[in-house]
C-alpha positions as CSV (number, residue, x, y, z in Angstrom):
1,X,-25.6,-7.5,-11.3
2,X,-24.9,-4.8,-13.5
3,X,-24.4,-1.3,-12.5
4,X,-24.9,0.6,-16.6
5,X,-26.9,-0.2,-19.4
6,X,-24.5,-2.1,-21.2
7,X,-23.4,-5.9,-21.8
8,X,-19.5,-5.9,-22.8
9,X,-19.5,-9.2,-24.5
10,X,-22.2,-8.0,-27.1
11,X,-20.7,-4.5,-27.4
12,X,-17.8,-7.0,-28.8
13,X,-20.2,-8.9,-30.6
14,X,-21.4,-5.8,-32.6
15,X,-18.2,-4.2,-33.3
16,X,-16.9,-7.2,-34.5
17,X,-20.1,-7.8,-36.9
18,X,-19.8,-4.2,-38.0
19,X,-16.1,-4.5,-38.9
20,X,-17.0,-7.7,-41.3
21,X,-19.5,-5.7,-42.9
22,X,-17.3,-2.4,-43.5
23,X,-14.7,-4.7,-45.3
24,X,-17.5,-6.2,-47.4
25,X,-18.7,-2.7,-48.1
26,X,-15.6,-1.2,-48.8
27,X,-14.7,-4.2,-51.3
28,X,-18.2,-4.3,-53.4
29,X,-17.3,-0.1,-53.5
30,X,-13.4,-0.9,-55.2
31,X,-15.0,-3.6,-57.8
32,X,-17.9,-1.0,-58.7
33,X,-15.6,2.2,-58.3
34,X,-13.7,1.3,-62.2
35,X,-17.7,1.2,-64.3
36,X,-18.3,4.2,-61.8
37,X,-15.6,6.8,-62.4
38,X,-14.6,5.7,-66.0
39,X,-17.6,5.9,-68.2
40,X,-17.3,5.5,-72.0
41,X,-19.5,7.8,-73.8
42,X,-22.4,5.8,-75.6
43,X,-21.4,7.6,-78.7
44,X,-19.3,10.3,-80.1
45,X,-21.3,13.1,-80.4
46,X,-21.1,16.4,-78.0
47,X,-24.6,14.8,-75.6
48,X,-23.1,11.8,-74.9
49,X,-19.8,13.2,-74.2
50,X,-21.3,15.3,-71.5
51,X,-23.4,12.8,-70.0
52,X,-20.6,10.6,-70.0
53,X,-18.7,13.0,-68.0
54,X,-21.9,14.0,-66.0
55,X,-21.8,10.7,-64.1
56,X,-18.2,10.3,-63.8
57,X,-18.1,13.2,-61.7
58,X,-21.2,11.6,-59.8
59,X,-18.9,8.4,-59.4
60,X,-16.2,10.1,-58.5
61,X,-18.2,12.0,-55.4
62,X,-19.4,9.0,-54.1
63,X,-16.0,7.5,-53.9
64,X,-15.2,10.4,-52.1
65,X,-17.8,10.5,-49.9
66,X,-17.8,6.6,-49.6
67,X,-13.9,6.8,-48.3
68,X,-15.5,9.4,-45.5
69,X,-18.1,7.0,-44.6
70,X,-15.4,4.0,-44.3
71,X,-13.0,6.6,-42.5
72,X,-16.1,7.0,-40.1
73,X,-17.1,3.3,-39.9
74,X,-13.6,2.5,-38.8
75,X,-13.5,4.7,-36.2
76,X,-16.9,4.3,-35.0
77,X,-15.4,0.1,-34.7
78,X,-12.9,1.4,-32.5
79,X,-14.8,3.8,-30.4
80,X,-17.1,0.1,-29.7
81,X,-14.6,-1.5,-29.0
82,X,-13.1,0.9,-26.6
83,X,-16.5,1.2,-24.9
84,X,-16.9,-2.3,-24.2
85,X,-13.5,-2.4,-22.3
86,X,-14.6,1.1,-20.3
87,X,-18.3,-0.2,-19.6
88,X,-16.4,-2.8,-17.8
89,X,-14.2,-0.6,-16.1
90,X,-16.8,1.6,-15.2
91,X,-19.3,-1.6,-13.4
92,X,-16.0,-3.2,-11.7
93,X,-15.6,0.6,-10.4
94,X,-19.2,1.5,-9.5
95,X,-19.7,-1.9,-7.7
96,X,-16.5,-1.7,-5.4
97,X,-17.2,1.5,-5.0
98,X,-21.2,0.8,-3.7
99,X,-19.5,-2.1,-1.5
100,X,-16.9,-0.1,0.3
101,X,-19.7,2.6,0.7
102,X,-21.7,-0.1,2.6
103,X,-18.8,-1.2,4.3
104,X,-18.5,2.8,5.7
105,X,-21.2,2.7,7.0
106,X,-21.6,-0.3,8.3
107,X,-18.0,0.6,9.9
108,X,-19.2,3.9,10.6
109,X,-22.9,2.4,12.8
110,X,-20.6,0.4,14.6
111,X,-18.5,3.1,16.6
112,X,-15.5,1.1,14.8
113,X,-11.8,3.2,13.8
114,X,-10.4,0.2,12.5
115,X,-11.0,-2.0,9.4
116,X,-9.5,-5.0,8.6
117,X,-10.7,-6.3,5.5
118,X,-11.2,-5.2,2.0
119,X,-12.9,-5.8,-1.1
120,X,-11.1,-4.1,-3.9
121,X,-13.1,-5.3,-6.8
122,X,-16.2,-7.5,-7.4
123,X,-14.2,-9.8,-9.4
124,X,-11.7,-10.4,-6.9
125,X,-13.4,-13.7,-6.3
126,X,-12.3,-14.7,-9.8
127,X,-8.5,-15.0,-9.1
128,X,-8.1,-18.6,-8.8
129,X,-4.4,-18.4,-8.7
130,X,-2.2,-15.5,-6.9
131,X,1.8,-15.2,-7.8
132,X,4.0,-14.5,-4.4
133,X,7.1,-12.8,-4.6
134,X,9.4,-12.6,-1.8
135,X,11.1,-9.2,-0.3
136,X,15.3,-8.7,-0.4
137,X,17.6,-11.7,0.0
138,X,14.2,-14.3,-0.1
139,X,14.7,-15.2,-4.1
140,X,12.3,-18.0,-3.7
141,X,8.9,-17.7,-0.6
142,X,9.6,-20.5,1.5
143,X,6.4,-22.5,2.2
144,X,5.9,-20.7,5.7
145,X,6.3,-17.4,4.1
146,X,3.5,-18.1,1.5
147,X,1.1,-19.4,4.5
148,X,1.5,-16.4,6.7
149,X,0.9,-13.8,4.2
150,X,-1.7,-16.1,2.6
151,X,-3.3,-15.3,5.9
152,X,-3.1,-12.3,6.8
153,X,-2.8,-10.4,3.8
154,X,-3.8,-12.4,0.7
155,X,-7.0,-14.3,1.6
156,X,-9.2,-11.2,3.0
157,X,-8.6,-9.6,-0.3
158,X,-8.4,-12.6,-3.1
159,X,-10.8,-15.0,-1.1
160,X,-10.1,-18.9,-2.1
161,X,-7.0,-18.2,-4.5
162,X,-4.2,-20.3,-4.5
163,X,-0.6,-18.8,-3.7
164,X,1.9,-19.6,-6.1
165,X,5.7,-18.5,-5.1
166,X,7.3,-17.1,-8.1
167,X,11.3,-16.9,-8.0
168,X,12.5,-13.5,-8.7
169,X,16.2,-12.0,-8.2
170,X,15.7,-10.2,-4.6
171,X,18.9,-8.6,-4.4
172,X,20.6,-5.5,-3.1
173,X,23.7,-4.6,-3.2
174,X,25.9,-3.4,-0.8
175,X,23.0,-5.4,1.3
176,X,23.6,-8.8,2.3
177,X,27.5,-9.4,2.6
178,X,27.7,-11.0,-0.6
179,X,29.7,-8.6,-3.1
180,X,29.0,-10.5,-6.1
181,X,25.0,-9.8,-6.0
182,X,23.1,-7.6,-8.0
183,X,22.2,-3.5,-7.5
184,X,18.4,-2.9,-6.5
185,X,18.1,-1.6,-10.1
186,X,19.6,-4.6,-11.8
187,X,17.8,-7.2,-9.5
188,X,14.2,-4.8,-9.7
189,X,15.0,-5.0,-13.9
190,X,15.1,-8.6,-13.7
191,X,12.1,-9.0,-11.7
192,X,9.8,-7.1,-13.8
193,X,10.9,-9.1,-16.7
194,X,10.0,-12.5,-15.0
195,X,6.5,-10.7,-13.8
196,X,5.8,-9.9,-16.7
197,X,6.5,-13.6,-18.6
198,X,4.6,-15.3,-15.9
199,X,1.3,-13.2,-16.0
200,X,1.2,-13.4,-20.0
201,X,-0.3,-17.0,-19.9
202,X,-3.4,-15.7,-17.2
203,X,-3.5,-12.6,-19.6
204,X,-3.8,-14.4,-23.1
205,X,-6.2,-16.8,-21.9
206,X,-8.6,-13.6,-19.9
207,X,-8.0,-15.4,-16.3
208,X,-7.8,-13.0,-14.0
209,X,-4.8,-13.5,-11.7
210,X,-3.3,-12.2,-8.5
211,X,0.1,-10.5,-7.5
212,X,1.6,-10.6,-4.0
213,X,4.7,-7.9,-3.6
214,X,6.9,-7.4,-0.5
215,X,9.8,-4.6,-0.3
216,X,11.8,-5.1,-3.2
217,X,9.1,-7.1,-5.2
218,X,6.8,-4.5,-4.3
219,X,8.4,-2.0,-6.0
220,X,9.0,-4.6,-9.0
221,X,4.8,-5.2,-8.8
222,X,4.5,-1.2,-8.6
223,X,6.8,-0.9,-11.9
224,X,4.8,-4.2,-13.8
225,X,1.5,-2.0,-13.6
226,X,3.1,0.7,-16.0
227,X,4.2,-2.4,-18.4
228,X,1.2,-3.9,-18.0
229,X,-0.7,-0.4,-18.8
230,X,2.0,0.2,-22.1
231,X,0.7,-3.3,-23.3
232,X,-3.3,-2.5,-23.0
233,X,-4.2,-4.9,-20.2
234,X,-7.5,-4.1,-19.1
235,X,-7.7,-3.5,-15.1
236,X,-10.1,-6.8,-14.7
237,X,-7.4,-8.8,-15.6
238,X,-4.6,-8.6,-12.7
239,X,-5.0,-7.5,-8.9
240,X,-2.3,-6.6,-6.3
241,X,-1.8,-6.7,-2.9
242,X,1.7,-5.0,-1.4
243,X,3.2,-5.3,2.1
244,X,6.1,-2.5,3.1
245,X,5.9,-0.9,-0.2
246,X,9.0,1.0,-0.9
247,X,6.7,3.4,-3.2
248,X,3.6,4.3,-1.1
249,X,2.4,7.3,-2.6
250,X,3.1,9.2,0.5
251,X,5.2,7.3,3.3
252,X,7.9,5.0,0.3
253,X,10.9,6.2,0.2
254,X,11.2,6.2,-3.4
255,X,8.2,8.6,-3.4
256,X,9.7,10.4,-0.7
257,X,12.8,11.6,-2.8
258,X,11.4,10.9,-6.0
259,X,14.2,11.1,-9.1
260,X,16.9,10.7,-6.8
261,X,19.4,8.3,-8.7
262,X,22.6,6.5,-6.1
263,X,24.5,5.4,-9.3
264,X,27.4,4.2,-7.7
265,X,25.0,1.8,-5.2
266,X,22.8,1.2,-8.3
267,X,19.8,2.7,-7.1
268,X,16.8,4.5,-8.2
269,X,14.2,6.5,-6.9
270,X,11.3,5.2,-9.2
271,X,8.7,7.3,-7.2
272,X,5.1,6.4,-6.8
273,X,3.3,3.1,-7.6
274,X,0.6,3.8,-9.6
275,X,-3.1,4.3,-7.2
276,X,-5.5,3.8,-10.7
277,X,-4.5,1.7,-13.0
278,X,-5.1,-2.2,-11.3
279,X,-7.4,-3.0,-8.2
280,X,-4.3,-3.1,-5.7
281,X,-4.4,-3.2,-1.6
282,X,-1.4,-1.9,0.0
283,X,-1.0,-2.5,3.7
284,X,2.1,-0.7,5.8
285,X,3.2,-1.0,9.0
286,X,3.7,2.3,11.2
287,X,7.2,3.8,11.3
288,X,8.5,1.4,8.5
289,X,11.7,2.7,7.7
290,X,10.8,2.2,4.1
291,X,7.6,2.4,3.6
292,X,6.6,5.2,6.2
293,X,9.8,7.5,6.0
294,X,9.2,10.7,7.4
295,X,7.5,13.7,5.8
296,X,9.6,15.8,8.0
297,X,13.4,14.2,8.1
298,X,14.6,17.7,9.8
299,X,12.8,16.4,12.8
300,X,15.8,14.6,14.2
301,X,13.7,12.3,16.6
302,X,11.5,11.1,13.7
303,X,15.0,9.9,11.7
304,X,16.6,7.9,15.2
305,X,12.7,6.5,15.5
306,X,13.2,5.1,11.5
307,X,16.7,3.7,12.1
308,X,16.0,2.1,15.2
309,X,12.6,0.6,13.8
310,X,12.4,-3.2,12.4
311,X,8.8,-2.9,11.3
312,X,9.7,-3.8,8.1
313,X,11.0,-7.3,8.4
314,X,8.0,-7.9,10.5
315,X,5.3,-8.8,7.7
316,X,5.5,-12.1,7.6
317,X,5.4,-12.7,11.5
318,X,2.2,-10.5,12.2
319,X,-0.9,-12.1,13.7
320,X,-4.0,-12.0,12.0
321,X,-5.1,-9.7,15.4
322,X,-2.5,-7.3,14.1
323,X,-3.4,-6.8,10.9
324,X,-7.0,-6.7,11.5
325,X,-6.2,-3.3,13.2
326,X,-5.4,-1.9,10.1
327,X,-6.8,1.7,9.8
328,X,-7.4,2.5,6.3
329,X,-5.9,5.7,4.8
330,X,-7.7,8.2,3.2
331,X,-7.6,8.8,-0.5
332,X,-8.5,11.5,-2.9
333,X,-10.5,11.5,-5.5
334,X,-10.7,8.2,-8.1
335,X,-8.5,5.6,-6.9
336,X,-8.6,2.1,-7.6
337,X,-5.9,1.4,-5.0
338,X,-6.6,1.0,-1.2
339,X,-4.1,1.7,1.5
340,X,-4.1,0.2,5.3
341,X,-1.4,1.1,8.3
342,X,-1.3,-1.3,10.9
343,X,-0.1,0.8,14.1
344,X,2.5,-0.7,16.2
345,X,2.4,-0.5,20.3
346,X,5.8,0.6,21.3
347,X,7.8,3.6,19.9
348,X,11.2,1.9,18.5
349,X,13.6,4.7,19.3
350,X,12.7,2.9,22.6
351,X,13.6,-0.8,22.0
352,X,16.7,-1.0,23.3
353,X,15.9,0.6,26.5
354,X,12.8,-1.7,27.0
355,X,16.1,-5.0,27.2
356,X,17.1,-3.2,30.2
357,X,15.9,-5.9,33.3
358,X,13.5,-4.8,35.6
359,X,13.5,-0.9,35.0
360,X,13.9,-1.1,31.1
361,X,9.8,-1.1,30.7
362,X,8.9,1.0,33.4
363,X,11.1,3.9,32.1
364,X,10.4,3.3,28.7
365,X,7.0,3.8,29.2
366,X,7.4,6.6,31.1
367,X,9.2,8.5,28.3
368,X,6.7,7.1,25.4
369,X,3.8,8.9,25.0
370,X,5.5,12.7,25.3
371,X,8.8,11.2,23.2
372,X,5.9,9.8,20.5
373,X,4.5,13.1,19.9
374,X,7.7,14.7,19.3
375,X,8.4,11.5,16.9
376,X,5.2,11.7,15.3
377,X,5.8,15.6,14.4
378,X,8.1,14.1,11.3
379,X,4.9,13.1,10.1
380,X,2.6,16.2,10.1
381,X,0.4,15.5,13.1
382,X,1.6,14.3,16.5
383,X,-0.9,12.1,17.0
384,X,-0.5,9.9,14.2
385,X,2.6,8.2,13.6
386,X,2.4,8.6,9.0
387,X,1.0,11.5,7.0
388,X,-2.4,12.0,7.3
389,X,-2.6,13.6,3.6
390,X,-4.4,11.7,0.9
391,X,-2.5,8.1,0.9
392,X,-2.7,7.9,-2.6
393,X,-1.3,11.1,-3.9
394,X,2.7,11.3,-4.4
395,X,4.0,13.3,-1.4
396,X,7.6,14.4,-1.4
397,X,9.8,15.6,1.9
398,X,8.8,18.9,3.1
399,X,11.3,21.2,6.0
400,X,8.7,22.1,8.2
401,X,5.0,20.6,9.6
402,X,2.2,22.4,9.9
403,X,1.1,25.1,11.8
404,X,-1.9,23.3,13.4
405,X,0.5,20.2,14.5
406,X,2.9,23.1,16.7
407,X,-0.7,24.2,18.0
408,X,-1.8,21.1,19.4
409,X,1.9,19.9,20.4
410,X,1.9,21.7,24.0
411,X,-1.8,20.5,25.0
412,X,-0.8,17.1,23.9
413,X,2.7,16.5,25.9
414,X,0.8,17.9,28.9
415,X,-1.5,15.0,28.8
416,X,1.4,12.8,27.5
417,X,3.1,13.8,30.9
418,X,0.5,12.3,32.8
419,X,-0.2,8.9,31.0
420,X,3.6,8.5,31.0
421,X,3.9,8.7,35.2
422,X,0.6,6.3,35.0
423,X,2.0,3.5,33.3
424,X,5.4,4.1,34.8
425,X,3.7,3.3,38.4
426,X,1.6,0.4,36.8
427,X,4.6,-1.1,35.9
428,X,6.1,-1.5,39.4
429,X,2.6,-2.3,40.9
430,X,1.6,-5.1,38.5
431,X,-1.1,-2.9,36.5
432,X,0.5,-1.2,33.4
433,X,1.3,-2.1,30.4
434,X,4.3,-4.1,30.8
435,X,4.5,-5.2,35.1
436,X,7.8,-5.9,36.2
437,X,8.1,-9.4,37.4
438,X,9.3,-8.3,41.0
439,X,8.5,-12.2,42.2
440,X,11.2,-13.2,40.4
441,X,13.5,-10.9,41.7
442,X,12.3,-12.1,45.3
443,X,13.1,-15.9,44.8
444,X,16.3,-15.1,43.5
445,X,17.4,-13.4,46.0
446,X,15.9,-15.6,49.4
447,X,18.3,-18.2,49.1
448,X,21.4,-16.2,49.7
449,X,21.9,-15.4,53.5
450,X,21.8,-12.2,54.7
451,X,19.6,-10.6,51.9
452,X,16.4,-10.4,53.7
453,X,17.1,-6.8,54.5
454,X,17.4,-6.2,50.5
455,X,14.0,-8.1,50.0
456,X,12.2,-5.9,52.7
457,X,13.3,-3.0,51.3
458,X,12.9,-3.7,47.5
459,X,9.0,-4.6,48.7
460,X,8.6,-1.2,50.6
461,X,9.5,0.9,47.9
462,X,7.0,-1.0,45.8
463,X,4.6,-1.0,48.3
464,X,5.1,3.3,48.5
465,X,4.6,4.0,44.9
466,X,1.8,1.5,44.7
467,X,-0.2,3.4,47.5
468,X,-0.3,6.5,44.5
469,X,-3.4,7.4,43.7
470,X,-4.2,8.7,40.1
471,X,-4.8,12.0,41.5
472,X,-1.3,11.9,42.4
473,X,0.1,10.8,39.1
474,X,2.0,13.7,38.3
475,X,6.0,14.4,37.9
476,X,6.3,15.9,41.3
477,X,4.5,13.3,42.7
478,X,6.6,10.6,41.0
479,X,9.9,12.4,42.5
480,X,8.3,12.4,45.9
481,X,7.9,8.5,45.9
482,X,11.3,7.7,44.2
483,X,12.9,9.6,46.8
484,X,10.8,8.5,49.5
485,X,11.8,4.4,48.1
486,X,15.2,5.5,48.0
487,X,15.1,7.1,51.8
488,X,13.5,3.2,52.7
489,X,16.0,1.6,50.5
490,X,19.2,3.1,52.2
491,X,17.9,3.2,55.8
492,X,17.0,-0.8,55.8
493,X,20.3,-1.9,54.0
């Protein structure tokens, strides 16, 4: 279905015909222009003289005028030909756009927050063949790592293409103990150079063709669009789809400090990836220490939340649950470019406390919700854990979040306070988020002699904080029942 008045094939068609007739034009005006502009008089007398020159000049203002017309024609060529390629611009555009509009709403009758699915472009069916880059120190996509972002990332975009893994450099050094590897700037050079050779044969012969980035070959997908745009590739002709992109508008790191140049660790800052140039889907995991940096690095919570976190390497092992509760990031204005965050459960500033046995969940989840709103201040708003600015517009650090984020901050730890205590006590009576095994505990202890005192009073102090009500689930409560355990504890040792 077409969305304007126009057919791009015969707008070709006709500029094509019209530049086969200028040239004949403009060749029958050079043989004429010599018995036009040179006339012999018919005789020697002052009359014929005159009319001689008479038409002469007539000859010579029409040559003029004729060079005008084939200045104009010429242009006129290229002005068709430039409006066959933006008609079909403008109906890939206008019918993405009039599907994701019906996908709103549909999205938006539901009661739904979430979307998991996207379609970028109507002729994303078309891409019979996607080429799937692996991130830092993965040179080659193993077979598994082609199937599970195939899966999750690939197929609900570019529906029945075929992944092909593509070999590109992938190195970083200092990164990966070997000193003999290439700098990110070197190995990111190459990359874009092997791209580039490999989509040439899709691009000559007008096959549309897919691109899968991840990390480092994100950013060497980001930097292919600009080549890609220098060489006058139309936008029909290649799609992307990134995963932990090191140059999301506003959450990469390169966009984060854009210009910034570590020439002694052969890095670059390259800055955004392009939102407009090729239909591209970018999906990000929450606290990505690369993709989703901080807005906010004076907030000292939000930097230990991004060194601790491992979101990044964990792409490839999502399930397709996971990624399907992608929210998708708002944009501003055009954008051919759609960006998803996939929220993660657990805060990882808290990781290592959660390894703790028995009491590592418990506490952890007692501390979460108030410590991820002081986290999530990094990023503007304490409720979210990225920026909720425009996804695709190039957002650099700032020193200090908004005014309306301190506003909300005291309200929102209050209630944080409370969930905390809640899933602390659901932990130790088998109905929070993560219940302590406590039957295990039991078992190992029974066949020791002597310990049943120990097993009676490790079950009464679960038994006391279990007979909380949620009324009661406040921190003075909480202290009340710890103590009270510990009273049980000492008094049945």
């Amino acid at each position: 279905m077409s969305f304007v008045i126009a057919t791009p094939d015969i707008l070709a068609t006709a500029a094509a015909d019209l530049a086969n007739l200028g040239s004949a034009v403009n060749q029958a005006n050079a043989t004429a222009a010599a018995r036009t502009t040179s006339i012999v008089a018919a005789a020697e007398d002052e009359v014929s003289t005159a009319i001689a020159t008479l038409f002469g000049a007539y000859g010579e203002e029409y040559r003029a005028l004729n060079a005008q017309a084939a200045e104009y024609h010429e242009w006129f060529v290229q002005a068709l030909n430039r409006s066959a390629g933006s008609y079909l611009a403008v109906e890939s555009a206008s019918a993405a756009a009039l599907l994701h509009t019906a996908t709103s709403h549909l999205v938006e009758a539901a009661g739904a927050t979430t979307v998991g699915t996207s379609v970028v472009s109507p002729l994303a069916e078309l891409v019979e063949t996607t080429l799937v880059m692996g991130g830092s120190g993965m040179p080659l996509p193993t077979t598994g790592f082609i199937n599970a972002v195939n899966t999750n990332f690939i197929q609900p975009i570019l529906s029945g293409t075929v992944p092909q893994a593509l070999a590109t450099p992938e190195q970083f050094y200092p990164f990966g103990g070997n000193v003999n590897q290439l700098s990110l700037k070197a190995s990111v050079s190459q990359g874009v150079e092997i791209l580039n050779a490999a989509l040439q044969p899709y691009i000559s012969a007008g096959t549309p063709v897919g691109v899968f980035g991840y990390s480092q070959s994100a950013v060497i997908a980001s930097l292919e669009m600009l080549k890609l745009q220098a060489q006058g590739v139309p936008s029909s002709a290649v799609q992307f789809v990134l995963t932990g992109n090191l140059m999301n508008p506003n959450g990469g790191i390169f966009a984060r400090f854009p210009g910034l140049q570590l020439d002694a660790l052969g890095i670059d800052f390259y800055g955004a990836t392009p939102d407009n140039l090729y239909p591209t889907t970018i999906y990000t995991m929450e606290y990505d220490a690369w993709a989703d940096f901080p807005r906010y690095p004076l907030n000292i919570l939000s930097l230990l939340n991004t060194f601790a976190s491992q979101t990044h390497f964990m792409y490839p092992d999502l399930t397709s649950a996971q990624v399907a509760s992608a929210v998708q990031l708002t944009t501003s204005g055009d954008t051919l470019t759609n960006y998803y965050m996939i929220p993660v459960e657990n805060l990882p500033l808290l990781d290592g406390l959660r390894n703790i046995p028995l009491i590592g969940h418990p506490v952890a989840d007692l501390l979460q919700p108030d410590l991820r709103y002081l986290v999530n201040m990094g990023y503007g708003d304490p409720r979210y854990g990225w920026s909720t600015d425009a996804a695709n517009v190039p957002t650099s650090f700032g020193l200090i979040p908004p005014r309306s984020a301190f506003e909300m901050l005291p309200g929102l730890l209050v209630s944080g306070a409370h969930q905390g205590v809640q899933d602390f006590i659901g932990d130790l009576n088998g109905t929070g988020p993560n219940p302590v095994a406590w039957p295990s505990l039991t078992s190992l202890l029974e066949p020791s002699s002597g310990t049943g005192g120990v097993v009676t009073a490790l079950n009464n102090p679960l038994t006391a904080l279990s007979s909380l009500s949620s009324a009661q689930l406040d921190p003075t409560s909480l202290g009340h029942a710890i103590t009270n355990a510990a009273n049980t504890l000492s008094t049945s040792a």
